[in-house]
C-alpha positions in Angstrom: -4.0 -21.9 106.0 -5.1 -25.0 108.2 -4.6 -22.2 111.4 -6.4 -19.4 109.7 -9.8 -22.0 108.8 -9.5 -23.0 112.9 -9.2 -19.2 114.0 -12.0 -18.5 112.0 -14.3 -21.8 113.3 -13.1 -20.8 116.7 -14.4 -17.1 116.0 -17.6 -18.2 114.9 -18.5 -20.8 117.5 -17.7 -17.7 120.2 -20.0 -15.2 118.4 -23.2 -18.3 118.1 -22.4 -18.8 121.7 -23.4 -15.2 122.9 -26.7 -15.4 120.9 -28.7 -13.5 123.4 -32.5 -14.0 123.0 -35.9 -15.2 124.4 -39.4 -16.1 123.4 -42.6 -14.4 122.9 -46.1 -16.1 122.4 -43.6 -18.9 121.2 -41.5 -17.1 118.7 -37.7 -16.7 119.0 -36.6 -12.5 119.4 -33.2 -12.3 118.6 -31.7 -9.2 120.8 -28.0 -7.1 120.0 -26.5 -5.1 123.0 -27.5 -1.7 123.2 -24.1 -0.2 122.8 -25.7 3.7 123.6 -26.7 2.4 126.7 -25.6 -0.6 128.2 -27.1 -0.6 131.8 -28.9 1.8 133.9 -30.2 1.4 137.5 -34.5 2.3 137.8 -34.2 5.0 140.8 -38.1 3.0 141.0 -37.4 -0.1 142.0 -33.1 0.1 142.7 -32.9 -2.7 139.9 -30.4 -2.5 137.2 -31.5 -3.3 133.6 -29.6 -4.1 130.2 -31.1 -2.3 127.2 -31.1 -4.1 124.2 -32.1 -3.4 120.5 -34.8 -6.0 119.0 -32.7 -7.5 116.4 -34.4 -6.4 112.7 -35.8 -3.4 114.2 -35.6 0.2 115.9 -37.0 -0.8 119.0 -35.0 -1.0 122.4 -36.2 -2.8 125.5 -34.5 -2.9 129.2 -34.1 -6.5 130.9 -34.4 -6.5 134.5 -33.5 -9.6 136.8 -37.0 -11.3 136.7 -38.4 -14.5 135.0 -42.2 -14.2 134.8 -43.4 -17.5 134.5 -46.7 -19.8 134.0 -45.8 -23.9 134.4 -47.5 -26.7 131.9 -48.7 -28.5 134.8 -47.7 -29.3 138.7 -45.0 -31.9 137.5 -43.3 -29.3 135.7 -43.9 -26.4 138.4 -42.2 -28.8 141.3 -39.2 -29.8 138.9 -39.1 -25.7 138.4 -39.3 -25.2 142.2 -36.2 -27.7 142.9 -34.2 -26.1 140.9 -35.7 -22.0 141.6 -37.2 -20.3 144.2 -40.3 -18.9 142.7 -42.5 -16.3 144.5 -46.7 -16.0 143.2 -47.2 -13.2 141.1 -50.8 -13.4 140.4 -53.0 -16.7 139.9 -50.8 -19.4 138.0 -47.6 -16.5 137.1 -45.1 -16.3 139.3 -41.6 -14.7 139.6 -38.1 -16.1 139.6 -35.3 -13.1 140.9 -32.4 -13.9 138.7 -28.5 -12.5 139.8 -28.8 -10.2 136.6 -30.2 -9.7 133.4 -28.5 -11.7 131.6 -29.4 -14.7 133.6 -32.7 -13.7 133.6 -32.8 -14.2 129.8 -30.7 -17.7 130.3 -33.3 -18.6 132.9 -36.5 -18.4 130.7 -35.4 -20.0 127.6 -34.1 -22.7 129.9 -37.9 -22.7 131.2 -39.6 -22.2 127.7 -36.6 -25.0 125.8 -37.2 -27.6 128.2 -40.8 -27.7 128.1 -41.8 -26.8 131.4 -44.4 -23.6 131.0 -46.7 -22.6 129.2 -44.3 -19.3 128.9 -41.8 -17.7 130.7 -40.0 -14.6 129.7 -37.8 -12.0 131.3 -39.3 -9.3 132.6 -39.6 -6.2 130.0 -39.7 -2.4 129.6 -40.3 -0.7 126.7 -39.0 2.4 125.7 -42.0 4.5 125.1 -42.5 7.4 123.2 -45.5 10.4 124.0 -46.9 12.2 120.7 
C-alpha cells in the first residue's frame, strides 16, 4: 500500500510540474497541449509554433519563440538584460527570441513571477475564424 500512495504522489508531483501557462493583464491562463495539432512551422516567418487549447474553453492559440516584454523600471530592465538579450520592439516593449515555445512561455512567467515588468507574455496567434 505504502508503494502504491508514493507512485501515486510521484504521479501527481510530475503532472503539477508540466503546468504550462502564462499571464494576461495579470491573470493566470492555464493552457492543455493541442493534441490535433501539436506544432506547425509559419511558411511567413520560418518559425515553429505550439498550438495549445485555452484551458476551460474552445479556443486554440499558437506559441511562437518570442517574449514581448515591458520592464517596471531601469533596475529591473538591466537585471533582465544580464540575464537576456533583448532587442526594442517599439517604445518601452521589447523582444526576447527564446530556443522554442515552450521556453518562451518559461521565460515570461519567469519575467511576470519575479516582478520585473510591467508584463511580459509569449508571443500569440489566434486562431481566427471569417463569418
Amino acid at each position: 500500500m505504502k508503494h502504491f500512495i508514493l507512485a501515486i504522489f510521484c504521479i501527481y508531483s510530475l503532472a503539477q510540474a508540466d503546468d504550462i501557462y502564462f499571464y494576461n493583464n495579470g491573470k493566470k491562463i492555464k493552457l492543455k497541449e493541442n493534441l490535433k495539432e501539436l506544432s506547425l512551422k509559419s511558411t511567413e516567418d520560418n518559425e515553429t509554433k505550439e498550438s495549445f487549447k485555452i484551458e476551460g474553453t474552445k479556443k486554440s492559440i499558437n506559441v511562437g519563440k518570442k517574449v514581448m516584454f515591458k520592464a517596471k523600471d531601469k533596475e529591473a530592465f538591466n537585471k533582465i538584460l544580464k540575464k537576456y538579450k533583448a532587442k526594442k520592439m517599439y517604445g518601452d516593449i521589447y523582444i526576447i527570441e527564446a530556443k522554442n515555445p515552450r521556453q518562451a512561455i518559461k521565460i515570461s512567467n519567469e519575467l511576470y513571477e519575479n516582478n520585473l515588468t510591467s508584463f511580459a507574455e509569449p508571443v500569440l496567434e489566434k486562431e481566427v475564424k471569417w463569418k
